[in-house]
C-alpha positions as CSV (number, residue, x, y, z in Angstrom):
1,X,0.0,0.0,0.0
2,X,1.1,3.4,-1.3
3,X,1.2,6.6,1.7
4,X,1.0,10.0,0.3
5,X,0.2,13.0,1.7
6,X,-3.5,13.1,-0.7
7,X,-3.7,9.4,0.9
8,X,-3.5,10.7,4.4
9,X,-5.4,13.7,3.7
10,X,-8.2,11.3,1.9
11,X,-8.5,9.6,4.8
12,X,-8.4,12.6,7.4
13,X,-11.6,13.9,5.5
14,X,-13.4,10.8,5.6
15,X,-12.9,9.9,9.1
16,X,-10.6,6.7,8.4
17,X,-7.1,8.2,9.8
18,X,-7.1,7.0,13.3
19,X,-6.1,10.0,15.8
20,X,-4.2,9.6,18.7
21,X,-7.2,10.3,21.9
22,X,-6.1,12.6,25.1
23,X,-5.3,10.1,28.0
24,X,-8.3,9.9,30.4
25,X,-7.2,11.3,33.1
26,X,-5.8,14.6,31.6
27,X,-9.0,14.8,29.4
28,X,-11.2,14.7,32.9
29,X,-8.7,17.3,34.6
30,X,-9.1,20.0,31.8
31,X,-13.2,19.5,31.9
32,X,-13.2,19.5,35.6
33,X,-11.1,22.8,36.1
34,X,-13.1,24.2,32.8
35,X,-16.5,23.5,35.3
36,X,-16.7,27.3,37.0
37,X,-17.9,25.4,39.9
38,X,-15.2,23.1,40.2
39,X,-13.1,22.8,43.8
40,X,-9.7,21.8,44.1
41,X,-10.9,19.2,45.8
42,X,-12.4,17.5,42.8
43,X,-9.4,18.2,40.6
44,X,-7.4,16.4,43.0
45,X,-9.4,13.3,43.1
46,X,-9.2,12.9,39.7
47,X,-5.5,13.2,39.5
48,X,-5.5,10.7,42.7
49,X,-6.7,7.9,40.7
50,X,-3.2,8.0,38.2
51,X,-0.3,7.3,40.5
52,X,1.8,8.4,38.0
53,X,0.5,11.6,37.0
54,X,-0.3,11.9,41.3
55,X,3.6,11.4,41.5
56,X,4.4,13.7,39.2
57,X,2.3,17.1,40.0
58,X,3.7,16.3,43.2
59,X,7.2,16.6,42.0
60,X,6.8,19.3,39.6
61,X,5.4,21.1,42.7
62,X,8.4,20.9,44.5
63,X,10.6,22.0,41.7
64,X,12.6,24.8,41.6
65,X,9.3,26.2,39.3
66,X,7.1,26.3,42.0
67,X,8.7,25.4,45.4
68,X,7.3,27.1,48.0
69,X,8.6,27.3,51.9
70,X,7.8,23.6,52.7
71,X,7.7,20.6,50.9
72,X,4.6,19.2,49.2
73,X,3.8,15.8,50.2
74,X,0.0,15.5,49.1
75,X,-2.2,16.1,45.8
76,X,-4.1,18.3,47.3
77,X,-1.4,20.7,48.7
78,X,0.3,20.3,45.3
79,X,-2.9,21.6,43.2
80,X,-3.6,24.2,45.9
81,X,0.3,25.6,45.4
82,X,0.3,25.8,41.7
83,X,-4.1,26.8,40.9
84,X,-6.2,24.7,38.5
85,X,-5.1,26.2,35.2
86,X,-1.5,25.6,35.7
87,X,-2.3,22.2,36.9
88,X,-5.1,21.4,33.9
89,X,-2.1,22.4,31.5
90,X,0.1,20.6,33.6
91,X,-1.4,17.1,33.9
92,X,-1.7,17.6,30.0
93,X,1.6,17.7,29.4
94,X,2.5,15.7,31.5
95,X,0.8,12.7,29.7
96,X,1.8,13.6,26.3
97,X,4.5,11.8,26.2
98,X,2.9,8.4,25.9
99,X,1.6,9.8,22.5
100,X,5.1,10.2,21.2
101,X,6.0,6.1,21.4
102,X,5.2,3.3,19.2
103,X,6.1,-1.0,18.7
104,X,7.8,-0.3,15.8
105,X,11.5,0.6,16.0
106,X,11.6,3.2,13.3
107,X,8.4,4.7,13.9
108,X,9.5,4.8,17.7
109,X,12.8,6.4,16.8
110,X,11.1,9.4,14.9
111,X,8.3,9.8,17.5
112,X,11.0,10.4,20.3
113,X,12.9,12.6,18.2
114,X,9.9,14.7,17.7
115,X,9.3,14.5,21.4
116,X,12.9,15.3,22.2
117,X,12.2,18.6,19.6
118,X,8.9,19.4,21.2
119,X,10.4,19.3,24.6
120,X,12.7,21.9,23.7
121,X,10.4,23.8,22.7
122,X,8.0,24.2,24.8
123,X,10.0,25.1,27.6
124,X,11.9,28.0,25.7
125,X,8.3,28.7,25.0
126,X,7.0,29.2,27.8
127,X,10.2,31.0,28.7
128,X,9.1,33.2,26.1
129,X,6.0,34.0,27.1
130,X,6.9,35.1,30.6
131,X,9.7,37.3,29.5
132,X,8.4,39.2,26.0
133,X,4.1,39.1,26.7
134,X,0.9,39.0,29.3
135,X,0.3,35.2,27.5
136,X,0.3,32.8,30.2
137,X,3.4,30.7,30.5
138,X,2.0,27.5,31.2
139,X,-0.6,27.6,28.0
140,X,2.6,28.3,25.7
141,X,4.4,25.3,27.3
142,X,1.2,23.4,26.2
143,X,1.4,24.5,22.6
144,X,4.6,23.5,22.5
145,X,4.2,20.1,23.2
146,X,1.3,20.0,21.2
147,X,2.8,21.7,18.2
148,X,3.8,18.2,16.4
149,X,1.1,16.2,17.5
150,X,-0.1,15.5,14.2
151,X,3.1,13.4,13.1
152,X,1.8,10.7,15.2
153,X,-0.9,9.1,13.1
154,X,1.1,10.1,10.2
155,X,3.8,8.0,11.1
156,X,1.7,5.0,12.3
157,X,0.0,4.8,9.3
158,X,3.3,4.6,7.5
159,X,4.0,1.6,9.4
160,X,1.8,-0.5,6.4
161,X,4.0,1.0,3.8
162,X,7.9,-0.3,4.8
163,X,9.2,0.9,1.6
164,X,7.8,4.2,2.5
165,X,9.8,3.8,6.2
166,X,13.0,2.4,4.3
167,X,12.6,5.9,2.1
168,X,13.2,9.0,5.0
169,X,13.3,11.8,2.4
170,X,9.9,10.7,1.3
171,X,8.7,10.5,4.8
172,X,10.1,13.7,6.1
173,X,8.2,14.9,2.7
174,X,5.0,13.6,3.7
175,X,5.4,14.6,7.3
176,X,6.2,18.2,7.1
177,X,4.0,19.0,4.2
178,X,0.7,17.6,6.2
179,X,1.2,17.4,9.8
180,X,-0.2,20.9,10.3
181,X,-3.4,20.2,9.2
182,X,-3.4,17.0,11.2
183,X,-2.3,18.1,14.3
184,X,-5.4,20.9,14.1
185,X,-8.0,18.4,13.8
186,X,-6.5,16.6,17.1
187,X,-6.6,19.2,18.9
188,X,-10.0,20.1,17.7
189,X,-11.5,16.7,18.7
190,X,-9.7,17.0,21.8
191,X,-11.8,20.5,22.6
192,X,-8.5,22.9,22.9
193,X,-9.6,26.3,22.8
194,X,-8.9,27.9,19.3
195,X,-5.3,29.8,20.3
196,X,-3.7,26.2,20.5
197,X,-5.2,24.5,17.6
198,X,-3.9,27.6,15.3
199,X,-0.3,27.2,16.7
200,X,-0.5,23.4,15.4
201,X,-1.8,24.5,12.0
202,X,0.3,27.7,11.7
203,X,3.4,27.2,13.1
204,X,5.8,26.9,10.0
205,X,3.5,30.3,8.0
206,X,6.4,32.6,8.2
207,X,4.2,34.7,5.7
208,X,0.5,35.0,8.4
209,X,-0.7,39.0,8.3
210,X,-1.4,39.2,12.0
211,X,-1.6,42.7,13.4
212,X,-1.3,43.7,17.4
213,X,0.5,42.3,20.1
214,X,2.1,38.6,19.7
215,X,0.0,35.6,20.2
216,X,1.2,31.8,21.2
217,X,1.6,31.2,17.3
218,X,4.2,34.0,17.0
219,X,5.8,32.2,20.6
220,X,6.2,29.0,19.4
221,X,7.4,29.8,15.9
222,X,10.1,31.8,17.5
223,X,11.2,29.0,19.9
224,X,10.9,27.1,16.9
225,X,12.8,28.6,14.5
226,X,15.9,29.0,17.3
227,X,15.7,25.3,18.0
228,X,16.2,24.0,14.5
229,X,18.2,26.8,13.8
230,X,21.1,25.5,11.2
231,X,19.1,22.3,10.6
232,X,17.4,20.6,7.6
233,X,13.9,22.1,8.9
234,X,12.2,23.7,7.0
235,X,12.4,26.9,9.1
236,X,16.2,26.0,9.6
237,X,17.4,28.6,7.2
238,X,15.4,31.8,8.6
239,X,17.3,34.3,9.8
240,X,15.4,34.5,13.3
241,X,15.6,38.4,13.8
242,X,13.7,39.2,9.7
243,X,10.5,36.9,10.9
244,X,7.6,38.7,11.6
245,X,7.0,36.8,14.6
246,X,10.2,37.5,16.7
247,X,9.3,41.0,15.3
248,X,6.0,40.7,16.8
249,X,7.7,40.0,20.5
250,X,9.7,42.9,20.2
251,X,12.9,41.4,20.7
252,X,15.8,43.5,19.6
253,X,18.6,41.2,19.7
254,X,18.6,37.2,19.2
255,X,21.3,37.3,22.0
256,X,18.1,38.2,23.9
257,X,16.4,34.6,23.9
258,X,17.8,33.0,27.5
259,X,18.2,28.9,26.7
260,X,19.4,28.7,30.4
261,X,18.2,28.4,33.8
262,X,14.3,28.7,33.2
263,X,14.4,26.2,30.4
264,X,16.0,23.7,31.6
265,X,14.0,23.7,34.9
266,X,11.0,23.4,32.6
267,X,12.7,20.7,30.7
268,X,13.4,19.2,34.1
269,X,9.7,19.4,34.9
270,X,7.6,17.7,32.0
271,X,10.4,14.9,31.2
């Protein structure tokens, strides 16, 4: 069987590409906090019922990100230090990495790569955010992550073409020119509000006419553009400091963008 992007696309219309589903437990936290009546109490019985996710809010919340004067030793005191959106982003990302791993070797291989890549990311994101806008950090940690998600099913369903997976130039191909568009439609089904399913579909439009202050879009393209920078990537060859987007933020120099510190506590935090 033959994969090609109209393939992929043919069956993204139709309903026949299967998509990757948010994890239960983050899907219940992020309906829970988005209740206006909603007590911390509930979100932390939800998150009680995933020892792992329950292990790692508690860490996070004892990170150099959000340690307070004591140590937190309960769910509860964990959601009550960081507030219900940070930990409805949180317990997002903290699951999405389960999405990016797969039985097949070479599928596996490029899903952690593009985890490993999204990682990155979405901690000099959110880095971002807090230093050049009012956007809320943890949301552009979120897109991020989320940025990529639609390589996932593109690369499972090129597991029924192995000439196709024996052929990486064709993959990469496939990949870059559709995973946009695939990654918007996840993040549509999964009910993310409109800001985050635009970065996934925009995030390589060096050329979008947006006016006004910088949006999550214009956040992770930059983090984007000074990740890969020097790569193959598409946006590998752009001179950061001519993109619209780092114009956008207002940076003045690239020697501006901090990849210390901050980042690598954030890396610390959702890996």
């Amino acid at each position: 069987m033959d994969i090609s992007q109209e393939s992929i696309l043919d069956d993204l219309e139709n309903e026949r590409l299967p998509l990757p589903t948010l994890p239960e437990v983050a899907m219940r936290v992020r309906e829970t906090v988005d209740d206006e009546n909603a007590t911390i109490r509930d979100i932390s019985d939800i998150i009680i019922t995933d020892a792992a996710l329950s292990a790692r809010i508690i860490q996070v919340a004892n990170s150099a990100l959000y340690r307070g004067l004591n140590t937190t030793e309960t769910v509860h005191n964990a959601v009550t230090r960081m507030g219900l959106n940070t930990v409805k982003n949180l317990a997002t990302s903290l699951v999405m990495k389960q999405l990016f791993q797969a039985t097949n070797p070479v599928i596996d291989r490029y899903l952690r790569k593009s985890w490993k890549l999204s990682t990155d990311i979405a901690a000099l994101s959110a880095m971002l955010a807090k230093s050049y806008t009012g956007l809320d950090p943890d949301s552009a940690l979120l897109a991020g992550l989320t940025h990529s998600i639609g390589m996932s099913p593109i690369l499972v369903k090129a597991e029924s073409d192995p000439a196709l997976l024996n052929n990486p130039d064709k993959l990469e191909t496939i990949i870059i020119g559709i995973y946009p568009q695939v990654g918007a439609t996840i993040l549509k089904n999964w009910g993310f509000s409109q800001n985050l399913v635009t970065v996934a579909e925009q995030h390589l439009n060096l050329t979008r006419n947006e006016n006004g202050e910088a949006d999550f879009t214009d956040i992770v393209q930059v983090a984007l553009m000074e990740t890969v920078a020097g790569t193959s990537h598409p946006l590998g060859y752009v001179e950061l400091d001519q993109a619209p987007a780092y114009q956008r933020l207002e940076m003045n120099e690239i020697e501006e963008i901090d990849i210390s510190g901050g980042v690598e506590e954030i890396k610390a935090a959702i890996t």
